[in-house]
C-alpha positions as a Python dict, from the first residue, in 0.01 Angstrom:
ca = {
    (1, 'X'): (0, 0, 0),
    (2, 'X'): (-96, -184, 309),
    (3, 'X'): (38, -529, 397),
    (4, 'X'): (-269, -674, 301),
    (5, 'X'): (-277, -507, -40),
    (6, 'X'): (83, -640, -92),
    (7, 'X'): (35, -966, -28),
    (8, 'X'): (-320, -977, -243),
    (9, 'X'): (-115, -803, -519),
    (10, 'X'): (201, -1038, -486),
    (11, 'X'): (-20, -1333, -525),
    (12, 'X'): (-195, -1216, -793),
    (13, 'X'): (134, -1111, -966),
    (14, 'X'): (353, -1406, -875),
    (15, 'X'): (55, -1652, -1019),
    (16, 'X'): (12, -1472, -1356),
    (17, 'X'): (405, -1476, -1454),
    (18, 'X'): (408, -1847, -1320),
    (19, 'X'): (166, -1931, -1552),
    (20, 'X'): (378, -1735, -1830),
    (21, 'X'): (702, -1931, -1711),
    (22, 'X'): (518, -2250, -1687),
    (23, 'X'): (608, -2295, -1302),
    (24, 'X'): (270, -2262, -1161),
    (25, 'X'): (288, -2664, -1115),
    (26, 'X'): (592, -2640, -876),
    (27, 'X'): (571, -2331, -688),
    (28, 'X'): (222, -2328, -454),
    (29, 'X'): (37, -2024, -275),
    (30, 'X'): (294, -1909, -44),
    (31, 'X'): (593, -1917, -346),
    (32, 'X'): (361, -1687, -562),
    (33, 'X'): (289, -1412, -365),
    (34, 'X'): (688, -1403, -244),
    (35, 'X'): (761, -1421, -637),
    (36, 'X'): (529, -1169, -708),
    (37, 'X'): (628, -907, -410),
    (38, 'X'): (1004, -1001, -523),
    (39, 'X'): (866, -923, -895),
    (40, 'X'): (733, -561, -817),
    (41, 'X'): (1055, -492, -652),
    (42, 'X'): (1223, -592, -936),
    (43, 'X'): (1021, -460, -1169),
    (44, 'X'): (1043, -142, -999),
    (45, 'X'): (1435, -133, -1002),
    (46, 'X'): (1404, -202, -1350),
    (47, 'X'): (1158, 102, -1394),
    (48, 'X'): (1324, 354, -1230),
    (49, 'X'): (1694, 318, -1472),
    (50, 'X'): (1429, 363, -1743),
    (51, 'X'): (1310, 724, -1563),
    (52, 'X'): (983, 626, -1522),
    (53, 'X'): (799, 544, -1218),
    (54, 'X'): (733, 164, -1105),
    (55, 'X'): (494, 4, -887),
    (56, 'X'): (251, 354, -762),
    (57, 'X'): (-7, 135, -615),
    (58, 'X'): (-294, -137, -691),
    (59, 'X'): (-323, -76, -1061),
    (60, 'X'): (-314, -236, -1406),
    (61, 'X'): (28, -76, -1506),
    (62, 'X'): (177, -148, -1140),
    (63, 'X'): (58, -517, -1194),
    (64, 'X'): (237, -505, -1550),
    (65, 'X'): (568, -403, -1415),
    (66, 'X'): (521, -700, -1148),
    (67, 'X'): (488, -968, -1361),
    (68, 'X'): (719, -865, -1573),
    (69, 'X'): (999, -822, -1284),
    (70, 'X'): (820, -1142, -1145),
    (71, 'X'): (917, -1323, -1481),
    (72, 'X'): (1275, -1209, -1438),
    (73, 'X'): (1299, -1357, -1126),
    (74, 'X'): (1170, -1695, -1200),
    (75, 'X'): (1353, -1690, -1545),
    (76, 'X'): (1672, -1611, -1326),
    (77, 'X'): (1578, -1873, -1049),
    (78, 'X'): (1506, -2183, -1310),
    (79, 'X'): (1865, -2079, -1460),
    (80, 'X'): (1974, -2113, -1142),
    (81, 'X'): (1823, -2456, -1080),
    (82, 'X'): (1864, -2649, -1363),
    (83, 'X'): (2063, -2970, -1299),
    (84, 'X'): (2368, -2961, -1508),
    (85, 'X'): (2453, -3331, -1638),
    (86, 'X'): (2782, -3444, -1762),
}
């Protein structure tokens, strides 16, 4: 895919599994299409131990596997971010 494609597709992915994670209120534009580019690599790793293919190009099933990698990664990041009080 083209640079343009990516960044259209990251967007779209990183916007839909913010909305799932219920992040889409701190994260803006620019966060959701790294999130979602970070996603279909992910998602793609994830794919490929599984034997089958991940992210082939602008498609429903390539925007499946990048949310769901994209969920991952913001499930990992809030982990990551929560303020532990004691």
């Amino acid at each position: 895919m083209g640079i343009l494609a990516w960044v259209i597709f990251g967007a779209l992915a990183g916007w839909i599994s913010s909305l799932i994670m219920k992040t889409d209120s701190q994260q803006g534009a620019l966060m959701n299409v790294v999130v979602g580019i970070l996603g279909a690599f992910i998602g793609g790793l994830v794919m490929s131990l599984f034997g089958s293919e991940g992210v082939t190009g602008f498609n429903i099933r390539s925007l499946i596997v990048a949310i769901i990698g994209a969920c991952v990664a913001l499930a990992i990041y809030k982990s990551m971010s929560r303020k532990t009080t004691v």
